[in-house]
N, C-alpha and C positions, 0 to 999 in steps of 0.2 A: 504494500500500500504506500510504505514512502515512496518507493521509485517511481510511481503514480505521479504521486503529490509534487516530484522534483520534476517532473518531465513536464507537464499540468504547467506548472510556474516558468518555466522555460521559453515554451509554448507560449504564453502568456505576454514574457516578456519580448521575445523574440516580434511578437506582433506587432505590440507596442510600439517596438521602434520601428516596427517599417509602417503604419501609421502615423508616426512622428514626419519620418522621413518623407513621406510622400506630401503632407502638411507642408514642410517644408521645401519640396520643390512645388507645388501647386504656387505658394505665396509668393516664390522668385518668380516665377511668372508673372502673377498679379501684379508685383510691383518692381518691374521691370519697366512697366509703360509710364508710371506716375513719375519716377526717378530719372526716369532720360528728361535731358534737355528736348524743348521745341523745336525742332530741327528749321533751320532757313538754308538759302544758296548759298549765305556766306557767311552770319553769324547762328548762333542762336536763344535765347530766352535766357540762357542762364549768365549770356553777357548781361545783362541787366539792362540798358539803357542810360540815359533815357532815349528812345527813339520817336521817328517821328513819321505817320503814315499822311496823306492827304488825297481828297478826291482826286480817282484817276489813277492810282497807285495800285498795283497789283495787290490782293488781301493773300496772297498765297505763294508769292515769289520767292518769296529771303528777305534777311535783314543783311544792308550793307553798312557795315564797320566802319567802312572809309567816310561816309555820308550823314549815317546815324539816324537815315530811311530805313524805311519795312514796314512789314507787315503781321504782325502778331497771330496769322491764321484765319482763315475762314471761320473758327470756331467763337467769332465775338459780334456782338451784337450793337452796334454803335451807328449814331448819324455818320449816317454817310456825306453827307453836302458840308462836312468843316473838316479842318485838321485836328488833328490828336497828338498830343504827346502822351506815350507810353511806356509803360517799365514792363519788364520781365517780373517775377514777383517768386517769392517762395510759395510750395504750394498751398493755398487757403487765404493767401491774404491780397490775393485779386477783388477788385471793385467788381469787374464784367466778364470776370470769368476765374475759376481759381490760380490761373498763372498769371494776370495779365493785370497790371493798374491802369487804368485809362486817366491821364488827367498828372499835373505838379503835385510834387510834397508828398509822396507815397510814405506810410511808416518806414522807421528805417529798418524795423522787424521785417518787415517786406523783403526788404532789398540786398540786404545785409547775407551775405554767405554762410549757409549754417555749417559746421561743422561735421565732419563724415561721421558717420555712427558707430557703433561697435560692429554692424554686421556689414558685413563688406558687401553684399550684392544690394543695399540701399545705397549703394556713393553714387553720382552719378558718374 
């Protein structure tokens, strides 16, 4: 009946961790998309800004570095008939979308580069 009871617990734990493990690769998935930068032609979100889009400007081309043009994505919803100036932002602390500040004076929580975590597939 021990050898049961040892093998039982084994078994048990043996699951567990591939349980764990598979949690764990599921989640680097998940958050593989939120951790990368916004990709542009030539910079992207994580340079921070401030940048600056206006009517007529491609919403999906790139951000250019040299100019400090772009477009912060298809994925925002703003007048279109004015210019904007916009930040890249950390994620959650977007006004118009969770990456994006639309508008001066972003917090500097926003903008401010966070620190890599303890787990390495969160870095970007």
């Amino acid at each position: 009946m021990k050898i049961v009871s040892t093998t039982h617990n084994l078994k048990r734990i043996f699951a567990g961790a591939l349980l764990s493990g598979g949690v764990v690769a599921i989640g680097m998935g998940f958050a593989a998309g939120p951790a990368q930068a916004h990709p542009g032609v030539f910079g992207s979100l994580s340079d921070g800004g401030p940048w600056t889009w206006c009517p007529g400007d491609s919403m999906s081309e790139g951000l250019d570095t040299a100019t400090g043009r772009g477009a912060p994505g298809v994925n925002v919803n703003w007048d279109m008939t004015v210019c904007h100036t916009w930040y890249g932002t950390n994620y959650g602390f977007g006004n118009i979308n969770p990456y994006i500040w639309d508008g001066d004076n972003p917090p500097p929580e926003a903008i401010t580069p966070r620190q890599c975590p303890p787990i390495a597939f969160m870095c970007p």
